[in-house]
LOBA-310641 format. One record per residue (C-alpha): residue number from 1; chain; y, z, x. Coordinates in nm, 4 decimals, always signed. Example, Ala and Ser with C-alpha at 12.3 -4.5 7.8 and 13.67 -1.06 7.14 Angstrom:
% LOBA-310641
PT    k  c        c2        c3        c1
PT    1  A   -0.4500   +0.7800   +1.2300
PT    2  A   -0.1060   +0.7140   +1.3670
//
This chain:
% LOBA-310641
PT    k  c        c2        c3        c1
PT    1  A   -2.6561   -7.7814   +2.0559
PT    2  A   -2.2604   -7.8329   +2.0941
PT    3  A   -1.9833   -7.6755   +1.8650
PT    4  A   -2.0171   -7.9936   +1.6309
PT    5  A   -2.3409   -7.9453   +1.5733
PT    6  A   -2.3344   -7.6106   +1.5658
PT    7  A   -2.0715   -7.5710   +1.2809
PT    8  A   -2.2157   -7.8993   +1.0981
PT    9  A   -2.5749   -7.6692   +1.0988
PT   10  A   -2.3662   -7.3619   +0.9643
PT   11  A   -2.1751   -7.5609   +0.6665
PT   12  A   -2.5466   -7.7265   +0.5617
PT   13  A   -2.7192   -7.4391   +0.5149
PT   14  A   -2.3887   -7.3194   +0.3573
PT   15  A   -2.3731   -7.5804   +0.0933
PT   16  A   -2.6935   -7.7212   +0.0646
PT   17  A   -2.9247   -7.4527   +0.1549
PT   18  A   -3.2311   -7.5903   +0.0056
PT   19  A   -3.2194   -7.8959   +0.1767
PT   20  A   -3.1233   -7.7448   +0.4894
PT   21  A   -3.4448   -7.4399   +0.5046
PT   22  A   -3.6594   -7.7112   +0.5139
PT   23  A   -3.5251   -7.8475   +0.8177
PT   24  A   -3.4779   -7.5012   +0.9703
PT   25  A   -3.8630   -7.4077   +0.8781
PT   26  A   -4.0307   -7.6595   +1.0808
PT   27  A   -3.7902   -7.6390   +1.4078
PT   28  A   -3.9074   -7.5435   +1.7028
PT   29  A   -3.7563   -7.3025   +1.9538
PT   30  A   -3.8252   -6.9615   +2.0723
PT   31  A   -3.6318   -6.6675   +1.9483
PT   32  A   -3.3580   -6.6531   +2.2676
PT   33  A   -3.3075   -7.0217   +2.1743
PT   34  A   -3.2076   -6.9371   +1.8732
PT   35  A   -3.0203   -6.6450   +1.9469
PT   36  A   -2.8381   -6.8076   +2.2157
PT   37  A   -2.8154   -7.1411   +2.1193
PT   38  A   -2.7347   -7.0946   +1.7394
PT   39  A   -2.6547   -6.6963   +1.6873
PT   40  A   -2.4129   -6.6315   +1.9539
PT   41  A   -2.1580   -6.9060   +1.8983
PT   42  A   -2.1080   -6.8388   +1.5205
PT   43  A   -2.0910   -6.5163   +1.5761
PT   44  A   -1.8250   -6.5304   +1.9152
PT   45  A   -1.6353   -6.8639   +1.5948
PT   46  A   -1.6174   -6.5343   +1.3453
PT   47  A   -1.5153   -6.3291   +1.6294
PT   48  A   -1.1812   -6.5253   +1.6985
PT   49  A   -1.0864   -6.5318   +1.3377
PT   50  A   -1.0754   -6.1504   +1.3877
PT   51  A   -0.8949   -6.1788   +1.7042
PT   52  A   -0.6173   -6.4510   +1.5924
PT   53  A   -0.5938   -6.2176   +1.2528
PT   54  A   -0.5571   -5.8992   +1.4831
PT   55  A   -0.3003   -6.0510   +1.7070
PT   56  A   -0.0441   -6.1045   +1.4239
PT   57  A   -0.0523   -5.7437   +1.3209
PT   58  A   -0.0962   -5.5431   +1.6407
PT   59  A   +0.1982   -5.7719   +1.7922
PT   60  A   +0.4357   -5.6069   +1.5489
PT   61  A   +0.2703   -5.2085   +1.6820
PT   62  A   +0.2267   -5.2711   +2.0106
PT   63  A   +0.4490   -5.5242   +2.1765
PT   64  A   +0.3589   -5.7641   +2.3832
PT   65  A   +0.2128   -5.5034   +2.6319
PT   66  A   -0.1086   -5.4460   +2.8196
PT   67  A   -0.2055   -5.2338   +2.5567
PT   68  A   -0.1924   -5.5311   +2.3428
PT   69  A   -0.4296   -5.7098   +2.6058
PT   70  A   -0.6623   -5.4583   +2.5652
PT   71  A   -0.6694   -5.4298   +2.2180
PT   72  A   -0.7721   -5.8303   +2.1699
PT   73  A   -0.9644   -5.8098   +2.4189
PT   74  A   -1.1831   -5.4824   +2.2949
PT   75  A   -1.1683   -5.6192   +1.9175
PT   76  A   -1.3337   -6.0281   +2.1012
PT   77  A   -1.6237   -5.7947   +2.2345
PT   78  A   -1.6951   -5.5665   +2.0070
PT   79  A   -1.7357   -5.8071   +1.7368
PT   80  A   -1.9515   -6.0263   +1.9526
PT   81  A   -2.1632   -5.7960   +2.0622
PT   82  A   -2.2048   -5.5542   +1.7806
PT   83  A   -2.3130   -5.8198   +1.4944
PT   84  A   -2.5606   -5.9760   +1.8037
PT   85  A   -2.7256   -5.6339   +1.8921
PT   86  A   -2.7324   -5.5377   +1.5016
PT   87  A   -2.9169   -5.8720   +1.4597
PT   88  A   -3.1762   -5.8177   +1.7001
PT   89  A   -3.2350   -5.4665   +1.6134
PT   90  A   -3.2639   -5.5876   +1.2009
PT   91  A   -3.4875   -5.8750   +1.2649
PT   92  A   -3.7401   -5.6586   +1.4647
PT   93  A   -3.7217   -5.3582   +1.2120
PT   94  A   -3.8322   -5.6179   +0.9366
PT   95  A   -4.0821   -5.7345   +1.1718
PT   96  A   -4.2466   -5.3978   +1.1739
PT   97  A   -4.2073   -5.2688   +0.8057
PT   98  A   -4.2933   -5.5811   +0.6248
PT   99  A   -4.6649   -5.6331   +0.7603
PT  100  A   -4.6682   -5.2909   +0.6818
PT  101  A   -4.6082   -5.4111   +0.2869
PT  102  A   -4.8562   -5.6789   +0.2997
PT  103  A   -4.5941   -5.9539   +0.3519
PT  104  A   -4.6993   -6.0921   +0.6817
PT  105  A   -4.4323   -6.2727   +0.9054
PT  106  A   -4.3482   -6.3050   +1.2493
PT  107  A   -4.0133   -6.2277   +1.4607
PT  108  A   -3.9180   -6.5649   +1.5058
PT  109  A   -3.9014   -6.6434   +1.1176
PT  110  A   -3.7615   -6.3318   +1.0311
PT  111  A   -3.4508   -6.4175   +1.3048
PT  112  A   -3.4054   -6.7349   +1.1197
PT  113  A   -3.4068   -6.5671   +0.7918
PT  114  A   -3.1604   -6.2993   +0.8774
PT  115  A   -2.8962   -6.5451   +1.0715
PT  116  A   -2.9074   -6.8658   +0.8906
PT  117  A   -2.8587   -6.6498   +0.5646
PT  118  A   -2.5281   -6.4603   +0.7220
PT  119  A   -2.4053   -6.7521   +0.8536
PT  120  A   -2.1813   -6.8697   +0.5629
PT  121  A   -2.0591   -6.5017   +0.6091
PT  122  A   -1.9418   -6.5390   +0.9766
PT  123  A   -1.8437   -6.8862   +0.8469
PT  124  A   -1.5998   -6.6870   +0.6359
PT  125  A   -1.4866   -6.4318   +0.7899
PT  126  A   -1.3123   -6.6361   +1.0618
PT  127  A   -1.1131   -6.7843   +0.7470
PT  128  A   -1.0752   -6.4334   +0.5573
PT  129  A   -0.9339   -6.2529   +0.8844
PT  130  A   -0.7510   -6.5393   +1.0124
PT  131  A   -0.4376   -6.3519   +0.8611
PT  132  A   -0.3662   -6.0506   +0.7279
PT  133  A   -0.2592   -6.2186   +0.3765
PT  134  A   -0.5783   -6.3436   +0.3553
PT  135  A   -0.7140   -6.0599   +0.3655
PT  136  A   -0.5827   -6.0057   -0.0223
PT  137  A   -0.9009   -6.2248   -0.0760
PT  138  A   -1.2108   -5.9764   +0.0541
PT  139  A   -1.1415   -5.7791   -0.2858
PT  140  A   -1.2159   -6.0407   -0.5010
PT  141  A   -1.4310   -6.2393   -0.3016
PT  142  A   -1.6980   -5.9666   -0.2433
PT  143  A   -1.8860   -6.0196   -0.5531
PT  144  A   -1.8609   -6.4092   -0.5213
PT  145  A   -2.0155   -6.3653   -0.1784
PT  146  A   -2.2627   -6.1245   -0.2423
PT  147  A   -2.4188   -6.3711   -0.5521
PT  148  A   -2.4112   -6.6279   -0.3343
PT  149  A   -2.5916   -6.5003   -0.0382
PT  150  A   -2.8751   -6.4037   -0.2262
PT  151  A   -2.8789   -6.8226   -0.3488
PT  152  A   -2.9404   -6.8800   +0.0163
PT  153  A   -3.1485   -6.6111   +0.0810
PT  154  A   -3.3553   -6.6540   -0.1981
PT  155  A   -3.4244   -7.0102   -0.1113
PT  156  A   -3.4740   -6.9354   +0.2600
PT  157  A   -3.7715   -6.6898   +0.1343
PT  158  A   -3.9121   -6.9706   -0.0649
PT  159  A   -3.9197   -7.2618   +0.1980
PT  160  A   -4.0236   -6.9755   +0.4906
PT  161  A   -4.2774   -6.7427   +0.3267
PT  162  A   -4.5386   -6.8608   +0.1196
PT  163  A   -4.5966   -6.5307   -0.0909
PT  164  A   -4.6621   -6.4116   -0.4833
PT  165  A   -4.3353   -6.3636   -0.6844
PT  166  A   -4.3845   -5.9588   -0.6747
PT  167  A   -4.4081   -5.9639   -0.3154
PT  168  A   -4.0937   -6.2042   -0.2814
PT  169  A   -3.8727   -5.9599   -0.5139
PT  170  A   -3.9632   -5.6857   -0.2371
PT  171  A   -3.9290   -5.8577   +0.0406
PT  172  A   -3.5698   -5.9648   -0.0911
PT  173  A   -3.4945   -5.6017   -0.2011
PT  174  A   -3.5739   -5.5243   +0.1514
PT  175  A   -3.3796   -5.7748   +0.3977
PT  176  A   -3.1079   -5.7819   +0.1733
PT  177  A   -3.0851   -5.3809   +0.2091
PT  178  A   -3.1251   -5.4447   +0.5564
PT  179  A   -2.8414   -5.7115   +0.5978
PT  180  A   -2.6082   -5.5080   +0.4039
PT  181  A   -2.6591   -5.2308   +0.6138
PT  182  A   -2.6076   -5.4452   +0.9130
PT  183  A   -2.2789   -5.5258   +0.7593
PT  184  A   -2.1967   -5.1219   +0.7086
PT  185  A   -2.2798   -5.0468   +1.0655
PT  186  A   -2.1234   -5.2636   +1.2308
PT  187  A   -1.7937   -5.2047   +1.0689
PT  188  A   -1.8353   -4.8241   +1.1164
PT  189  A   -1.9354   -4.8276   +1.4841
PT  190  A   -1.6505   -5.0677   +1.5600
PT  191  A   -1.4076   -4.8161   +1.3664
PT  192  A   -1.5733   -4.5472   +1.5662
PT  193  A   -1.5380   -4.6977   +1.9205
PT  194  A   -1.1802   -4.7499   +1.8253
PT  195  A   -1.0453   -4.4450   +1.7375
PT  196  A   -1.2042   -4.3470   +2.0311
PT  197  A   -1.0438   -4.6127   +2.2720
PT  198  A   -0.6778   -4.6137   +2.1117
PT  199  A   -0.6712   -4.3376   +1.8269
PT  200  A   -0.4900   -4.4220   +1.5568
PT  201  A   -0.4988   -4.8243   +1.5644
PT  202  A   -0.8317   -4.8344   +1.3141
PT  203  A   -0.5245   -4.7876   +1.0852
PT  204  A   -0.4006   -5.1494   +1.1477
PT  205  A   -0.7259   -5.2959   +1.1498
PT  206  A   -0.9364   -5.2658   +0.8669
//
């Protein structure tokens, strides 16, 4: 899949998710495809948002320096590799405690569920941290996003699990908790592992 195709997938299932599960339910490809292929580019597109949105303000603290080298290049990594890893680690946890509920899935369908749903929010966030004015937006636009991943989600459940209406309020009360906590995690640890690397910069980048 190349970068057109990639980002034509991402806006789909960003503006016309039910037509788009459909699709996404009856392609085939293993789980590393899809990782690699599909999860690893629109996460590395949100990734340079951050960076290009990081660049204008750590210019102004750090100079064009080799400290500012490191910085971008740090911030390009960890926010490839921490959403990827936090992905993984999600998708199997679901895999494990949903059986467990009597919703029975399967890794593979679970990994589409959990990054075709967050892709509008990678989609975003390359816009949203693009510049720091932009960032005015995550404020307001935190409600408007929430709502509106639970419209994809909630159709993504419906085309990929065929399961009662009690069992698909769980199973949404679940991933969603899940995602969300993906989100909180991987925000923390990247705060963490920066103070750590160059204390006092997780002031600039928030």
């Amino acid at each position: 899949m190349n970068y057109k195709e990639l980002i034509i997938k991402a806006m789909r299932i960003t503006l016309i998710p039910s037509h788009e599960w459909r699709v996404i339910k009856n392609e085939k490809e293993t789980p590393k495809e899809l990782m690699w292929h599909f999860a690893f580019p629109i996460i590395l597109f949100s990734a340079l948002g951050r960076e290009i949105g990081l660049f204008f303000v750590a210019k102004s603290v750090l100079g064009y320096t080799l400290n500012l080298l490191f910085l971008l290049l740090f911030n390009l990594v960890s926010w490839v590799v921490i959403p990827y890893i936090l992905i993984i680690v999600a998708a199997y946890l679901l895999n494990f405690t949903l059986p467990k509920l009597g919703i029975e899935t399967d890794i593979l369908r679970i990994l589409k569920l959990v990054v075709y749903t967050f892709s509008p929010l990678f989609i975003v966030t390359f816009f949203i941290y693009l510049h720091p004015l932009l960032r005015l937006l995550i404020p307001i636009g935190i409600y408007v996003f929430i709502v509106y991943t639970l419209y994809v989600f909630w159709y993504g459940v419906q085309e990929m699990f065929e399961i009662s209406l009690e069992k698909k309020l769980r199973f949404i009360v679940i991933t969603i908790s899940f995602g969300f906590l993906m989100i909180f995690l991987a925000q923390h640890i990247y705060g963490y592992l920066l103070g750590w690397v160059m204390p006092g910069m997780e002031a600039y980048v928030k």
